[in-house]
N, C-alpha and C positions, 0 to 999 in steps of 0.2 A: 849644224844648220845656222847658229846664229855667228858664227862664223864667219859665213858664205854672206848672212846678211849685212853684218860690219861693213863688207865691200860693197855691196850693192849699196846702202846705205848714202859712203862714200863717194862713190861713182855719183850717185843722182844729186845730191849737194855741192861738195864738193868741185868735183870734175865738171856738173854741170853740161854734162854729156848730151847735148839734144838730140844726138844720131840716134841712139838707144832706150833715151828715157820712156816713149813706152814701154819695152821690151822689159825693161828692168821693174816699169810696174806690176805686167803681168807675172813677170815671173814673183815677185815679190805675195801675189796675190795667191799661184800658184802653192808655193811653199804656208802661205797662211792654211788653206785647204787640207794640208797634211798633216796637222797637228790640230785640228777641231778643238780639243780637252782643253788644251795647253792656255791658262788664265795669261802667263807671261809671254805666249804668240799672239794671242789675242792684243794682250796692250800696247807691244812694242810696233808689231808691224802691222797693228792697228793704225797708232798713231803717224805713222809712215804714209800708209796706202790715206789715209782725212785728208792729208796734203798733197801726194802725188797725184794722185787720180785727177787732179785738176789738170796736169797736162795732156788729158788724152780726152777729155768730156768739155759739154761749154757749160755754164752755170746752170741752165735749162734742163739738159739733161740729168743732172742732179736728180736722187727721189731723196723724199722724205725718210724721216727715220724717226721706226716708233716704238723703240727702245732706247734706254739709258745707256747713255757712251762713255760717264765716269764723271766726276766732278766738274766739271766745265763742257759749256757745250760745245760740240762737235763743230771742228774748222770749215768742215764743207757744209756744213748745216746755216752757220754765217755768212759763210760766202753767197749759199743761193738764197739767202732771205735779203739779207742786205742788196745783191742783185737786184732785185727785185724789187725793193722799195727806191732804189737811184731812178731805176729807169721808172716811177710812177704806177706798178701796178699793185693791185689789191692782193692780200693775201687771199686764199685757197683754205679752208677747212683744214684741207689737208696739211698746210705748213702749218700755219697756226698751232693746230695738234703737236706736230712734230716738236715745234717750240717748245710747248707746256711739257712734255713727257720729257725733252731733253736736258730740258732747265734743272742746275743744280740744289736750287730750291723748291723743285714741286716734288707732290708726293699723291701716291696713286693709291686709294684706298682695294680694298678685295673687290668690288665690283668689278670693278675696270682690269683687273687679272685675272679674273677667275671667268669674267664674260669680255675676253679681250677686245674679240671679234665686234657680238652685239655693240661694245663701246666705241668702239670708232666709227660706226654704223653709226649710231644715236649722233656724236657726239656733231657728226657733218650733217645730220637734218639739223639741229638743232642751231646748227652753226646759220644755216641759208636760210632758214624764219630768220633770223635778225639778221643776218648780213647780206641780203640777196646779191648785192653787187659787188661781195669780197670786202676787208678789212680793210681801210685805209690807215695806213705808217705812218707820220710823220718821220721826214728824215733825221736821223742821228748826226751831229755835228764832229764826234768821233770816227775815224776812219779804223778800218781792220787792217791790221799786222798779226803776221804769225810768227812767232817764232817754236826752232826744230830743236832739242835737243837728242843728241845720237845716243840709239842704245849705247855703243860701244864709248860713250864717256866723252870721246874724243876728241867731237869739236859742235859747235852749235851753229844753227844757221835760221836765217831769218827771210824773208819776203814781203814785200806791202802789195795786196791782189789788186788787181785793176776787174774793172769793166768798159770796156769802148775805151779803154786808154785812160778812164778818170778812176779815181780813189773807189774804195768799195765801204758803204757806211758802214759802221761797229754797231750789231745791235744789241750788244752784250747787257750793256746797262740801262736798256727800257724796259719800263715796269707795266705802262698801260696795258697792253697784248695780251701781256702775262695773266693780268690781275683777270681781263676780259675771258679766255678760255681755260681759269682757273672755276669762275663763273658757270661756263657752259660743262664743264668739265663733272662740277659739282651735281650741276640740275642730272646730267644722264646717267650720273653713278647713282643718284639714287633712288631714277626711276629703273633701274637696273638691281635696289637692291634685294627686291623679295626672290627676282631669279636665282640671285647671288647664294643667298642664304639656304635656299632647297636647294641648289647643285651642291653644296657645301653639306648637306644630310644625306643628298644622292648624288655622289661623284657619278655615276652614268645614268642622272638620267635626264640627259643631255639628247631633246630632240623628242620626249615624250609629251604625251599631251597637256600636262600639269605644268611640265616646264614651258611652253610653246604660248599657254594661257599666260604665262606671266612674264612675258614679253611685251614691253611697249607695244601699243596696237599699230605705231607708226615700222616697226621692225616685219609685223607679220607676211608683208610681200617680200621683204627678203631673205624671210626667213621659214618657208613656206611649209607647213607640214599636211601631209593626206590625215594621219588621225585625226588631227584639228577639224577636218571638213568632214569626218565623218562622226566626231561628237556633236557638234553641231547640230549636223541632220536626228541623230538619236535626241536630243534637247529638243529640238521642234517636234517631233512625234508624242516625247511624253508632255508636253506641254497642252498638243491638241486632244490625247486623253484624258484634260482633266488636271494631268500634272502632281499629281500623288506618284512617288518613288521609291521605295526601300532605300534607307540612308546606303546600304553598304555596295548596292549597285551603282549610284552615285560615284564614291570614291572609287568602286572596280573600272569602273568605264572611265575616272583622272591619272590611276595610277595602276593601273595592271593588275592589282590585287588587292585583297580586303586582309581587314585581320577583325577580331573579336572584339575587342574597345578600338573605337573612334572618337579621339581625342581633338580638343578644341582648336589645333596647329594645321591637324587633319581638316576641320570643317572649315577653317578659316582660308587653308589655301582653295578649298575645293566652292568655297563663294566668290575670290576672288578670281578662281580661274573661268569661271561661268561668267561673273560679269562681263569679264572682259570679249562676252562673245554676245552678249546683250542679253541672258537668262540670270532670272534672282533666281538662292538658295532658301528656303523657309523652313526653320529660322534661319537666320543670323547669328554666327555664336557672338558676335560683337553686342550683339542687344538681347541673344535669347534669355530667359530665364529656365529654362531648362532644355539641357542638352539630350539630343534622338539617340536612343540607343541603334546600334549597328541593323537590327532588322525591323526597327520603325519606319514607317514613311517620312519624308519628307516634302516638303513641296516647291518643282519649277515653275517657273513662269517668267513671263517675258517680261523684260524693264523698258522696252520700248525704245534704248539704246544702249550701245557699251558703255559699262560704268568704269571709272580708274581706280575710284577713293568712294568704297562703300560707306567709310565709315564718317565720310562728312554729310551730316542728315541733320536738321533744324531739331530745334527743343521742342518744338507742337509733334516732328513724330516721334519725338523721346517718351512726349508724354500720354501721349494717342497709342503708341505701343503699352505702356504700364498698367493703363485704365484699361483697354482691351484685355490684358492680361490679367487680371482681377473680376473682368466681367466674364471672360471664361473661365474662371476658376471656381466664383459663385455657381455659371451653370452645370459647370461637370458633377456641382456638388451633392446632390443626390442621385446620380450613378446616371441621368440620361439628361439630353438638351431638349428641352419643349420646342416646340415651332415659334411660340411666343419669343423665348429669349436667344434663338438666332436670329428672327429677325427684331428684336433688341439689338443685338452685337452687330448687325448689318449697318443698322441704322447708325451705330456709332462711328462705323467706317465712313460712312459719307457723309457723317454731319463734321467729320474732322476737315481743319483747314490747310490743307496738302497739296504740294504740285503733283503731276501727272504721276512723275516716278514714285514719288513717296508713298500716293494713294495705290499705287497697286503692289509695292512691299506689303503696305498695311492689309491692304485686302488677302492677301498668298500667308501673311502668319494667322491671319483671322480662319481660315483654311486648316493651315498647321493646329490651330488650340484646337478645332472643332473634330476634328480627326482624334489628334494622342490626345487622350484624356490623361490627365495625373493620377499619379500613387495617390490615392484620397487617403488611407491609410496614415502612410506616412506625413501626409503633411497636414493631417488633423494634427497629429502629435507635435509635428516641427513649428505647425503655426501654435500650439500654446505653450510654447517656450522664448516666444517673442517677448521681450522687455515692455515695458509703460510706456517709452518713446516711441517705441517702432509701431507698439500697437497706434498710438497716437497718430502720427503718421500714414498707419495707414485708413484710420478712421476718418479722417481729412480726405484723401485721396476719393473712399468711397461715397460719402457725399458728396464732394466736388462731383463728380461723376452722374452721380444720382440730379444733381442741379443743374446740369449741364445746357437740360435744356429748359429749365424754369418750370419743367412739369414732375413732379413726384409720382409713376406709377405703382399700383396695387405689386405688382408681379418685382419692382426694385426692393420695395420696402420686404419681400420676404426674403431674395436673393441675400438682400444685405444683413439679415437675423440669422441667415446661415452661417455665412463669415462668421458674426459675431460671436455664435454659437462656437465655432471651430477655434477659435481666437479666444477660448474659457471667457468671456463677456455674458453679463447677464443682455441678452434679446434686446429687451425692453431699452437697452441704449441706443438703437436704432432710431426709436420715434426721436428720443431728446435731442439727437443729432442732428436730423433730420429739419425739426422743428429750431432749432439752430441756424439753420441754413439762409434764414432771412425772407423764405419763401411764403408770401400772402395768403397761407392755404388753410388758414382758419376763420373763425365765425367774426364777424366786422362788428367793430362797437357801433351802434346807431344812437339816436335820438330817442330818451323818455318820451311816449305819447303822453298828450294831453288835448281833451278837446277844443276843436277848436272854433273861433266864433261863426254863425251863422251867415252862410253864403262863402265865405273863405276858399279862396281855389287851391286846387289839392296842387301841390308843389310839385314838380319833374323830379321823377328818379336818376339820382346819382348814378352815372354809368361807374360799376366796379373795374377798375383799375386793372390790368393784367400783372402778372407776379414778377418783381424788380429782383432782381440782382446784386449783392454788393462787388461790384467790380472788384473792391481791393481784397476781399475775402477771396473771392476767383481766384486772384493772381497769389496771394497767400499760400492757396493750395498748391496751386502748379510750384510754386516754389519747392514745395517737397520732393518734388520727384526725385532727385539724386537720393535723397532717405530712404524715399519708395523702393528705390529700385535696387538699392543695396538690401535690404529687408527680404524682398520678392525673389531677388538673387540666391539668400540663404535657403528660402523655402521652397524654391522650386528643383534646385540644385541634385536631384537627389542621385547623384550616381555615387556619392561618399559614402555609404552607412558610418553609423558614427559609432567609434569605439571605445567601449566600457573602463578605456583607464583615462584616469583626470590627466590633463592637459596642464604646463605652468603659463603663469603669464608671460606673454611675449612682449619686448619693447621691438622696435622695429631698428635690427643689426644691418640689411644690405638694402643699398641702395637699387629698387627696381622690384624687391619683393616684397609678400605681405610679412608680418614678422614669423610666422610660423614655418614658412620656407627659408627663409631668412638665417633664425635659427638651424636650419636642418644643414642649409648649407656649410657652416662655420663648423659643424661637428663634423662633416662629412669632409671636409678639407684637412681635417688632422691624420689623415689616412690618405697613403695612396693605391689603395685599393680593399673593398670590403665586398665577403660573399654574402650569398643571397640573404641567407637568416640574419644575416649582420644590420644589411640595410633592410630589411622588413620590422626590426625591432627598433632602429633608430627612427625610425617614417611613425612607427605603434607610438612612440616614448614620445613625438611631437602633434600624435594625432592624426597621422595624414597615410592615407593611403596609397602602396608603392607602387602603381603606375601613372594614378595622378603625380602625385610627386617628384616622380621621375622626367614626366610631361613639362610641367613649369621649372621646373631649375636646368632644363639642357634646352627648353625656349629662352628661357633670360640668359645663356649663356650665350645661345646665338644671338641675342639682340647687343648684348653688353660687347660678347669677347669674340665672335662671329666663330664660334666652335662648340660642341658640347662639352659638356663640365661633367659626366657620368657615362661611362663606356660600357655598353653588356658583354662583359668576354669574363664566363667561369666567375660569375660574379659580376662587380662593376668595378671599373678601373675610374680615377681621378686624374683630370686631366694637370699635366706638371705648369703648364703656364699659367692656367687660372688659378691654381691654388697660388702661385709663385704674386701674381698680378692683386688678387685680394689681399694677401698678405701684406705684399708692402702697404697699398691702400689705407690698411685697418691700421699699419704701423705710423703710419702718416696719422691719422685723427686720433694715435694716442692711444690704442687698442691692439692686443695684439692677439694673432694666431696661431698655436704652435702645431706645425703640420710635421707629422713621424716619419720619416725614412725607412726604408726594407729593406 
């Protein structure tokens, strides 16, 4: 065949044949047809057909191209760009794209392959918000020349393209274009990448409703799904009963099926896939302190619009969620909630300073605490193993709370002796806390009587004062909440029971985890592959339980390396890249790994 093309070749260079030279294209294009596989038909009479096809099409007719054609960009790809900027008109999405993906120096992250389609989808809305009227070129003061070198060795040939008879620009060496749908290129991969990364744990599930949810909301009309519109209507229905759901019906109705632990990967896609349809999850595994087990309720309700980025939320509901969170945890704490201290906790909801959306998160967990009650059990125990700081910490938090609104209630002050009680604290730290607090609510120094002289008018009573605030102690308090909530995290946490062999001190070895996962990873990478009892003893040896632990180190793979780092097949397999990619890493800071061969 490449024989046959040697002549062909020949003939259309050389010879210069205009009777034939289409003929000699197709057939050219013909013969590519036949050899599909063949890397060396693809390059040769590749590069042939870049160049000849110009004899039979006009610049116009050109399409784009949205694949890589090899280290330089594609002859016909310049031809119709450069076209196109001589004669004054704007670039198209569509070339632009074609540019960026063909350019020898750009590079396409996993979003952009793994969701091809979606991507060039995204990347022309994105394009026509900023450019409604197409990119304007400036022209290139280099003209384009080709030159042909023949498979067959034999002789080389060259051409300088025209348009309308005049030069055609070079747009080989402009960077602005580049740089501009490198830009847009970047913004849609990675509102592209949470799709990315579930299709990358479910290679098919492509077109299910979890997938479909986590689709830019601007893709959803072209990318139209019937489940989509019939969860939706199922979302409105539980929302007008009230909106209490068994968590594991939730994920059956995002992903076809349940399993027995629902993990926080699990609850995190299954909040953002509802956002995006204008219903909150309650809780939030992003904020919750304690995660719903699979036949818990949880709770929908409406956000009032589609949300993109749940997790961008101000510091008042950071800290309007922790106090709420403590104030239900005081009432659950002798086994039932009074009317009194719901509507306590109501009140806290709408004395917080919240926009529309925010206040009705808050109100849907306030919902959530009032409902699951806690392990009281265990978290009498978990809260008195709290350290001096933490209790500290949160001893602040609960007065702040209790001062909130300048009134000290009978029914706070017992609330808060509970805690304290739970907290191994003698009670009675409550008052001195309290009376700490700055708050006017004791007996007023007055004036020694003395009589006084005859006829003397009795003096106007001092109007008393209402109870002041010290601003800066307020904001003192609020300051803690990151402490708070790292604390309230430990103690609400309770899906870990905790296991009876000591634990060593961890420093913190990988970058992205705590050090206990951290460690687990580095031992677990000296292996490429351990059975079940293997890795249940290495999980025991660092403390951590192996489906948690399983959960976080194959989610930081996918954030880190966009693949999992532990495979369940007859055990658990290790992944050869990331152990390979840590490796050098640790080798680089000076540290090393020695991971075993089988």
């Amino acid at each position: 065949m490449f024989l046959y093309f040697y002549g062909l070749e020949r003939r259309f260079f050389v010879d210069q044949s205009q009777d034939d030279a289409k003929d000699i294209v197709q057939e050219v294009r013909r013969l590519q047809s036949l050899y599909p596989d063949s890397h060396s038909v693809r390059r040769y009479l590749g590069e042939f057909l870049d160049i000849a096809t110009l004899v039979e099409i006009d610049f116009d007719a050109i399409e784009p191209i949205f694949e890589k054609q090899g280290w330089e960009l594609p002859f016909s790809l310049k031809y119709a760009i450069g076209a196109r900027i001589y004669k004054g008109e704007n670039l198209t999405a569509e070339w632009l794209l074609s540019w960026f993906i063909c350019h020898p120096e750009t590079y396409l992250r996993t979003p952009a392959t793994r969701c091809r389609d979606e991507f060039i989808a995204l990347f022309r809305i994105r394009f026509d918000q900023r450019f409604p009227d197409g990119l304007k070129v400036a022209k290139p003061r280099k003209t384009l020349k080709v030159s042909y070198r023949a498979a067959s060795s034999e002789f080389e040939g060259s051409a300088n393209p025209t348009v309308e008879g005049k030069p055609v620009p070079d747009i080989s060496g402009l960077r602005k274009p580049v740089e501009i749908a490198q830009e847009l290129a970047d913004e849609a991969m990675n509102d592209l990448d949470k799709l990315s990364r579930f299709l990358g744990r479910n290679p098919d599930g492509r077109g299910s409703v979890e997938a479909h949810a986590l689709l830019p909301s601007e893709l959803w009309d072209a990318f139209p799904s019937e489940e989509m519109d019939r969860l939706k209507s199922w979302a409105s229905t539980i929302v007008d009963r009230g909106g209490l759901v068994p968590l594991e019906e939730v994920i059956g109705r995002l992903e076809g099926e349940t399993s027995e632990k629902i993990g926080k990967r699990q609850m995190t896609g299954a909040a953002d896939a509802l956002a995006r349809l204008g219903f909150g999850l309650a809780p939030d595994p992003r904020f919750a302190l304690r995660s719903p087990k699979a036949e818990e309720p949880v709770v929908l309700f409406s956000l009032g619009e589609p949300i993109e980025r749940l997790e961008e939320v101000s510091d008042s509901y950071r800290s309007a969620l922790i106090e709420l969170a403590l104030g239900s945890f005081v009432a659950h704490a002798d086994g039932r909630i009074a009317e009194p201290e719901r509507k306590a906790l109501e009140d806290q909801v709408f004395a917080a300073d919240l926009s529309d959306q925010e206040g009705r998160r808050l109100r849907a967990n306030l919902e959530w605490f009032l409902a699951v009650p806690p392990d009281m059990t265990l978290l009498r125990r978990k809260l008195k193993e709290v350290g001096q700081d933490s209790q500290a910490a949160m001893r602040a938090a609960l007065v702040g709370a209790a001062h909130a609104d300048g009134i000290i209630h009978s029914d706070e002050v017992a609330s808060i002796e509970k805690i304290y009680k739970a907290l191994g604290l003698d009670p009675a730290l409550a008052y001195s806390d309290l009376h700490a607090g700055e708050v006017a609510d004791g007996p007023r120094t007055v004036r020694a009587s003395k009589p006084g002289r005859p006829g003397e008018a009795i003096p106007d009573l001092v109007k008393a004062s209402g109870p002041k605030l010290d601003a800066s102690r307020i904001a003192a308090i609020r300051s803690d909440t990151e402490r708070v909530s790292s604390v309230l995290g430990q103690i609400f946490d309770v899906e870990e029971e905790e296991s009876g062999a000591s634990t060593p001190d961890y420093e913190c070895l990988v970058a992205g985890l705590d050090p206990k996962h951290g460690a687990l990873v580095l031992e677990v990478l000296t292996r490429e592959h351990w059975s079940e009892t293997e890795f249940e003893k290495i999980c025991a040896s660092h403390g951590l339980m192996v489906s948690g632990a399983l959960e976080v180190v194959n989610e930081w793979a996918f954030e880190t390396y966009d693949e999992a780092l532990l495979d369940e097949y007859d055990g658990y397999d290790v992944s050869p890249e990331i152990a390979e990619a840590v490796k050098e890493k640790m080798s680089a800071e000076g540290r090393d790994v020695e991971v075993e061969t089988t």
